[in-house]
Phi, psi and omega in degrees: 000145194250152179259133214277180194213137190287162198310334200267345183127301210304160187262153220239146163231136145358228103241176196239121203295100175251141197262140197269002168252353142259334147003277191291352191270338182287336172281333178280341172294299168292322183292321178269011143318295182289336201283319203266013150290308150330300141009252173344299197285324217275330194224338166321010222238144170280179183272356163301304182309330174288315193285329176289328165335283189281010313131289216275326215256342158286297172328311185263338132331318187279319177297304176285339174303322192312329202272354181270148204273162199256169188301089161243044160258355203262284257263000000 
């Protein structure tokens, strides 16, 4: 079978036939994927991780508040 063949020589091919409403769908698919992946690294956390978190961050507020020199312009 022969192919029809374009002004340059080269033989001319087809593109491969896509239906554009499963396209978007595949695509809006993959897109919330990543969203819900984001999701996932962003709010995923137990609640041991939360607490050590909020733990950690009353700690180091405390540490810095220790290093400030107090107001002796008042005086």
């Amino acid at each position: 079978m022969s192919r029809p063949i374009d002004s340059k020589g080269c033989s001319i091919v087809a593109a491969d036939i896509v239906n554009l409403r499963q396209f978007r769908k595949a695509k809006a698919r993959t897109e919330k994927e990543a969203t819900a992946e984001q999701n996932r690294i962003s709010f995923g956390r137990t609640k041991a991780e939360k607490s050590l978190t909020h733990r950690l961050n009353e700690k180091a507020t405390q540490t810095h508040e220790q290093g400030r020199l107090e107001d002796t312009k008042g005086e």
